[in-house]
PyMOL commands that place a pseudoatom at each C-alpha (Angstrom):
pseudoatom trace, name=CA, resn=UNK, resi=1, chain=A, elem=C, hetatm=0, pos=[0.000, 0.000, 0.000]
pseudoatom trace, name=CA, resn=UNK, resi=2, chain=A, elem=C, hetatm=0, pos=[1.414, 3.445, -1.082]
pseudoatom trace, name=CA, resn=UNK, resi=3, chain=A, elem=C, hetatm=0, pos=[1.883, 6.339, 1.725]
pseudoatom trace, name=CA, resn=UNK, resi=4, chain=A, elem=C, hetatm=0, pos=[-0.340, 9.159, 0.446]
pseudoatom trace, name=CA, resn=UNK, resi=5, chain=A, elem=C, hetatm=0, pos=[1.846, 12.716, 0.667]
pseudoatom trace, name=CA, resn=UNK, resi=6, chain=A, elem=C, hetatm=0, pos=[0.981, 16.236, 0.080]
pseudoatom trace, name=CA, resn=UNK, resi=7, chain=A, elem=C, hetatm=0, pos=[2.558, 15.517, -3.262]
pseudoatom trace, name=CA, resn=UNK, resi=8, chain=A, elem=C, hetatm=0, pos=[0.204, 12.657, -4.312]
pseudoatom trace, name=CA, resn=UNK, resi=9, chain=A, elem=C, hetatm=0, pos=[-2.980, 14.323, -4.031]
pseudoatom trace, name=CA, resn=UNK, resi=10, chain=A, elem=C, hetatm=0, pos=[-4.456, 12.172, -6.948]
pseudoatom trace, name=CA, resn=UNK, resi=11, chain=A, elem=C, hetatm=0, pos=[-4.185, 8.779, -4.731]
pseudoatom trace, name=CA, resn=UNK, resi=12, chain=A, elem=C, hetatm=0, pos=[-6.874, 10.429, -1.670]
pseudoatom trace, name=CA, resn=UNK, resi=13, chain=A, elem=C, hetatm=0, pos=[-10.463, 10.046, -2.466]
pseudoatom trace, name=CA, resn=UNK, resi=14, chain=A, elem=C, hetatm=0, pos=[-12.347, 12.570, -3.991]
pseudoatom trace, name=CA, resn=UNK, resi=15, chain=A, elem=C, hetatm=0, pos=[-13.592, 14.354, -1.064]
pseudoatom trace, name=CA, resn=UNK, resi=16, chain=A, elem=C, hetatm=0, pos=[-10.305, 14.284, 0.611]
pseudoatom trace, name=CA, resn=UNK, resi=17, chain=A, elem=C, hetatm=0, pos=[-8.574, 15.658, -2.134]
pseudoatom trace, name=CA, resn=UNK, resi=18, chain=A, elem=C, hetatm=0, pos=[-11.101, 18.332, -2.834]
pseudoatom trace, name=CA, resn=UNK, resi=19, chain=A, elem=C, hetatm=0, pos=[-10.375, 19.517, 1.134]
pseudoatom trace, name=CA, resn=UNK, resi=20, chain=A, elem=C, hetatm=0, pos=[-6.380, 19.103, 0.697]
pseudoatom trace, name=CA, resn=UNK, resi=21, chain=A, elem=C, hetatm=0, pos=[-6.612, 21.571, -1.801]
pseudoatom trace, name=CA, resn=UNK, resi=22, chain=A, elem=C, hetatm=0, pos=[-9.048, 24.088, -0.463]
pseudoatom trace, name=CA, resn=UNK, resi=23, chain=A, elem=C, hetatm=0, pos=[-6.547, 24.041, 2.338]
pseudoatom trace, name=CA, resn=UNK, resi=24, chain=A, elem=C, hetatm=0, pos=[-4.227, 24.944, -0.002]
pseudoatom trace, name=CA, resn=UNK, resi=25, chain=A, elem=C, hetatm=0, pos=[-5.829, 27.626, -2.394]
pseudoatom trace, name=CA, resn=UNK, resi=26, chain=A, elem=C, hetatm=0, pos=[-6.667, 29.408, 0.833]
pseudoatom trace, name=CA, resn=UNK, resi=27, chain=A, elem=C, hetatm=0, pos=[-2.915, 29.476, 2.638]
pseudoatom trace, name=CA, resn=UNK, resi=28, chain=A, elem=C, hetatm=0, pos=[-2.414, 30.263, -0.864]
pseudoatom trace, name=CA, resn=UNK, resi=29, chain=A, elem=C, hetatm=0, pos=[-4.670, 33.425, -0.978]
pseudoatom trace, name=CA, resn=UNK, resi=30, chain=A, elem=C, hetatm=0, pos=[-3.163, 34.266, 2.564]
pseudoatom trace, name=CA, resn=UNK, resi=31, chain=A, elem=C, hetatm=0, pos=[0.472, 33.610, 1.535]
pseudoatom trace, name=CA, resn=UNK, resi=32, chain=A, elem=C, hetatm=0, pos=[0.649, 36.522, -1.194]
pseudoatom trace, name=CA, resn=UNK, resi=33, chain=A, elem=C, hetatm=0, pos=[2.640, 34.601, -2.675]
pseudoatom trace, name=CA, resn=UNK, resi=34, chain=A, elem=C, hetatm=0, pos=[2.117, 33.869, -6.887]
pseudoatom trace, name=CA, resn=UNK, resi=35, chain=A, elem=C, hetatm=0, pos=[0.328, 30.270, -7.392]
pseudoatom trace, name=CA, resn=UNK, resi=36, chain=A, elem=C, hetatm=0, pos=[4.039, 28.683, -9.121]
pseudoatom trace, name=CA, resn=UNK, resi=37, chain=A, elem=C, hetatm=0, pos=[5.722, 30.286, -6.133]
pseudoatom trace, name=CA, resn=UNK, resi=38, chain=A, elem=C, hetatm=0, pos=[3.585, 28.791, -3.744]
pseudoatom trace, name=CA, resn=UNK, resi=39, chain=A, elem=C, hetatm=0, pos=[3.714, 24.606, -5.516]
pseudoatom trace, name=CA, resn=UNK, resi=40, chain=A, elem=C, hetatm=0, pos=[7.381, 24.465, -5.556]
pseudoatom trace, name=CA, resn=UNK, resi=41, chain=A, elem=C, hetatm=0, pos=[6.832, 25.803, -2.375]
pseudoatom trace, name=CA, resn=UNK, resi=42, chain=A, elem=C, hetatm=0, pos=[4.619, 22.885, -1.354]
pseudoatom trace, name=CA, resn=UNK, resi=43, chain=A, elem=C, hetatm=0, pos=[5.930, 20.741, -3.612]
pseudoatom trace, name=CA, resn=UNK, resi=44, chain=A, elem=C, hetatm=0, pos=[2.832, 20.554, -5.653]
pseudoatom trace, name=CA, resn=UNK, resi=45, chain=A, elem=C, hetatm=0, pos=[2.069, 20.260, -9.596]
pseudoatom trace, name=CA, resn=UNK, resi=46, chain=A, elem=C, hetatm=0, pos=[1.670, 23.767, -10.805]
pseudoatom trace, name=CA, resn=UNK, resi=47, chain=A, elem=C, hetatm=0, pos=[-1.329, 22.828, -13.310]
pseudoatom trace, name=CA, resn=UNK, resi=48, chain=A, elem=C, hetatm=0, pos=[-3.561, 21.364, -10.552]
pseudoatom trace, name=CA, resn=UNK, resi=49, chain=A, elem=C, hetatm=0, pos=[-2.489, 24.167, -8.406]
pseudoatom trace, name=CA, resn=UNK, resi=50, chain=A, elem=C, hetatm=0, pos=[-4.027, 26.430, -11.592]
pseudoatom trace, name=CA, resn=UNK, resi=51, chain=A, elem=C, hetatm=0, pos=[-7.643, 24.015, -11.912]
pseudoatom trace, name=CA, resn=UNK, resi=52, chain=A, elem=C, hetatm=0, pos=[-8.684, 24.154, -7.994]
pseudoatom trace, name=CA, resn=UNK, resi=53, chain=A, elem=C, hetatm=0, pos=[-7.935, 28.090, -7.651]
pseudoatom trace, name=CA, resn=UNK, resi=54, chain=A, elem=C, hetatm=0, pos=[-9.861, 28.639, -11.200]
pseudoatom trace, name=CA, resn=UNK, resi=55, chain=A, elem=C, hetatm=0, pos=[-12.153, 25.731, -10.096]
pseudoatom trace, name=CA, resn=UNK, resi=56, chain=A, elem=C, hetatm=0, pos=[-12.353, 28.153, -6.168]
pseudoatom trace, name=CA, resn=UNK, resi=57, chain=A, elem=C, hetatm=0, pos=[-12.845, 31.548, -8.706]
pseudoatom trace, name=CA, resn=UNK, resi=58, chain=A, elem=C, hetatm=0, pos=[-15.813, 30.429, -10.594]
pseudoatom trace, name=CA, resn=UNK, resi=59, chain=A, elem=C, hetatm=0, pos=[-17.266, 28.924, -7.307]
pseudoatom trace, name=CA, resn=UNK, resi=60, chain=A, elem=C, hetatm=0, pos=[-17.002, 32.115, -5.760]
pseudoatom trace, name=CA, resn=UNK, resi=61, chain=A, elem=C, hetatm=0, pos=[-18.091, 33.824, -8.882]
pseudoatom trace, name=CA, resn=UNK, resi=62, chain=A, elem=C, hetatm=0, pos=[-21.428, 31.953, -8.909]
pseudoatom trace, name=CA, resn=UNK, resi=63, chain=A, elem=C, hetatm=0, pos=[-21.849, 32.744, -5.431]
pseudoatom trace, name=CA, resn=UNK, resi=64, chain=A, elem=C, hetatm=0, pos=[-21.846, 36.553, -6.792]
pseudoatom trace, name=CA, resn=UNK, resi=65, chain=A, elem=C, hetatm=0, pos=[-24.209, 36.095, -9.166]
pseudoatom trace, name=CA, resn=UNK, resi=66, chain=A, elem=C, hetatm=0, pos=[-26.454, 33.542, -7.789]
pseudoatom trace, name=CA, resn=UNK, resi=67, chain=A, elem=C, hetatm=0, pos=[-30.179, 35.591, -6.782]
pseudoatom trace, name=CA, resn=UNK, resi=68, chain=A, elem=C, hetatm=0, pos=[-31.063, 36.361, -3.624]
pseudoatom trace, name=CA, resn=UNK, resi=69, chain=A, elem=C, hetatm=0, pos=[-34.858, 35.438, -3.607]
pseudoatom trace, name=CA, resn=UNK, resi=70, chain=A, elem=C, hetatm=0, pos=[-35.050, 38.470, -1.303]
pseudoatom trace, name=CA, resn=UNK, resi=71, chain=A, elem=C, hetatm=0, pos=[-38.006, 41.271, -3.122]
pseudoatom trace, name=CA, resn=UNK, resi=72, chain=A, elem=C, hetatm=0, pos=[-37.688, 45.249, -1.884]
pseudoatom trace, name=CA, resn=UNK, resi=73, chain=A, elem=C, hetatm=0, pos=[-40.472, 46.183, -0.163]
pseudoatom trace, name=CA, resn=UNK, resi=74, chain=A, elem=C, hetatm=0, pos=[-41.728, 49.989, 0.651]
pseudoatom trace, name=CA, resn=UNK, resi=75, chain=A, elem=C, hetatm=0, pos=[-43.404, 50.204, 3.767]
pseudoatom trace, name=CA, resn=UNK, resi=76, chain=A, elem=C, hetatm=0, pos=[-45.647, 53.340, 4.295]
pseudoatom trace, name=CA, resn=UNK, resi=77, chain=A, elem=C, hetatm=0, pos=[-47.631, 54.126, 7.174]
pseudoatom trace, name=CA, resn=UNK, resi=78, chain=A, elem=C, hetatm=0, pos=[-51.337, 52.137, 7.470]
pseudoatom trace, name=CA, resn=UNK, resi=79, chain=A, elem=C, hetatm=0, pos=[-54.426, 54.267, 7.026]
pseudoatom trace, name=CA, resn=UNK, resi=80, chain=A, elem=C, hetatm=0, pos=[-56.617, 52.583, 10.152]
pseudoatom trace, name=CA, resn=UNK, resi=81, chain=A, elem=C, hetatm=0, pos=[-60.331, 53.173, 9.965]
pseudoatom trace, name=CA, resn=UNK, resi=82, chain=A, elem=C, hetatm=0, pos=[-61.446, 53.818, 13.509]
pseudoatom trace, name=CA, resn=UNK, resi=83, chain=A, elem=C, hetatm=0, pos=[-64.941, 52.385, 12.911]
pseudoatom trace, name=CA, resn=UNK, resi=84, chain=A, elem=C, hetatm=0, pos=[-67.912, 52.732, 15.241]
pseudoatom trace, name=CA, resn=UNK, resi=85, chain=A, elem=C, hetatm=0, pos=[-67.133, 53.007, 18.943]
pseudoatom trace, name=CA, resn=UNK, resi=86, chain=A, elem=C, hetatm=0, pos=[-69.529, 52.416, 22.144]
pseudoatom trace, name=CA, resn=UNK, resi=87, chain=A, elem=C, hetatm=0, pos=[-69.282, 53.749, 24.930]
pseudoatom trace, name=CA, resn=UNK, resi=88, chain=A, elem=C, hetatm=0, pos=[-70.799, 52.125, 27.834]
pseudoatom trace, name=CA, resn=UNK, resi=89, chain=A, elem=C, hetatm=0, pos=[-72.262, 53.328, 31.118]
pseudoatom trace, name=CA, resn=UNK, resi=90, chain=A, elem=C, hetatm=0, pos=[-69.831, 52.464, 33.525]
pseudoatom trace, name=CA, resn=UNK, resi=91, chain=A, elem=C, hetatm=0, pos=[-67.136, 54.627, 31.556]
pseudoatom trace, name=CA, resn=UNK, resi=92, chain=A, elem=C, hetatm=0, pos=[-65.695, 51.367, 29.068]
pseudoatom trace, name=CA, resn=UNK, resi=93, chain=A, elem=C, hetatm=0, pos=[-65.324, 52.526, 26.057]
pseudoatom trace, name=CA, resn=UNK, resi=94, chain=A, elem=C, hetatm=0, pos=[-65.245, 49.480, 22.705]
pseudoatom trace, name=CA, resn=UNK, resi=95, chain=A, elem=C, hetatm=0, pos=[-63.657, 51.529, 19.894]
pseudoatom trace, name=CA, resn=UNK, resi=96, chain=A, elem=C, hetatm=0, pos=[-62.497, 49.887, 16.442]
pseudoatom trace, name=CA, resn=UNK, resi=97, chain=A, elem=C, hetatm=0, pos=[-65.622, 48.187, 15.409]
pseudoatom trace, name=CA, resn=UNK, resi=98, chain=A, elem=C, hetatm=0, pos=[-66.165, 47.079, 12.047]
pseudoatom trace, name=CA, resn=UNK, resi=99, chain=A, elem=C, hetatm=0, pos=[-68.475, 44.207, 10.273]
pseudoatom trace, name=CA, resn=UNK, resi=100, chain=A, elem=C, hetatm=0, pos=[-65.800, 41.517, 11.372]
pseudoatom trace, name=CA, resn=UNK, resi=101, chain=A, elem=C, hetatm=0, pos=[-65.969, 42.389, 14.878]
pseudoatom trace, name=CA, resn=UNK, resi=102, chain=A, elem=C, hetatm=0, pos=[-69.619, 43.029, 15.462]
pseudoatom trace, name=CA, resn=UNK, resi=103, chain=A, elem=C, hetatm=0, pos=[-69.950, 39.808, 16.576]
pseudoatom trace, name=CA, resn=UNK, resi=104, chain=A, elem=C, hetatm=0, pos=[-67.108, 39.643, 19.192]
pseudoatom trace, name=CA, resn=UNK, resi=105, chain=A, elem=C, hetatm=0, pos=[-68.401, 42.969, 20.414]
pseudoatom trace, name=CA, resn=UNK, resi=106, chain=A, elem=C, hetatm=0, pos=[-72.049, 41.469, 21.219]
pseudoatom trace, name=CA, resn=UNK, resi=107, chain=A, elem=C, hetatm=0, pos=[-70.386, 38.728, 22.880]
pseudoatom trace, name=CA, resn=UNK, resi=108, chain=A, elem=C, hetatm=0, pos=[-68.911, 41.314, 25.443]
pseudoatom trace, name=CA, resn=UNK, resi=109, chain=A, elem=C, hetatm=0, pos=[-71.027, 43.679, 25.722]
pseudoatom trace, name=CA, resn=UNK, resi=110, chain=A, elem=C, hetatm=0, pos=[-73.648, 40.316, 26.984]
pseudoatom trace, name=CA, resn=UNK, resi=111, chain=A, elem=C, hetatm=0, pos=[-71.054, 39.775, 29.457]
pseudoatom trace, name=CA, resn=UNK, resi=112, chain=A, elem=C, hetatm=0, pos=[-70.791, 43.075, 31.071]
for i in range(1, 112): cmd.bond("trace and resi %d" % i, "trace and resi %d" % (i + 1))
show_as sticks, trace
zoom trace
């Protein structure tokens, strides 16, 4: 069974080598350092060094572009009708009544 080593990337499994080099395309980022610079550095091929930071650069890219499903919306203030109001004889006042309340207001006023 072979050893697997930073340079034979192309032995790990798929996953594995996707994460070994998103490790390095981002100490690359951080290094400043140019990308040929950086895989001699790391003793890494130079052309798959190239495909995961352009492969990184259009993921990012699509992130840009991708929508946000998010609509603007204006809020202005609500107009509130004030509709009927009753005042009772002990001083309660019901204010806000309209046709869809009518019949919660009859059911309180039975009660008082």
């Amino acid at each position: 069974m072979q050893a697997i080593s930073p340079s034979t990337p192309t032995l790990m499994p798929s996953l594995s080598r996707q994460v070994f080099w998103q490790r390095h395309v981002n100490q690359w980022r951080d290094s400043g350092l140019s990308k040929k610079a950086y895989a001699r550095q790391h003793s890494l091929a130079y052309q798959q060094m190239v495909y995961w930071c352009s492969k990184d650069e259009k993921k990012v890219e699509e992130k840009k572009q991708a929508p946000n499903n998010f609509v603007a919306v204006s809020v202005t203030s609500a107009t509130v009708s004030s509709g009927l109001s009753i005042r009772l004889p002990n001083g309660i006042t019901i204010e806000g009544i309209d046709q869809h309340s009518i019949p919660l207001v009859g059911s309180l006023v039975k009660q008082l």
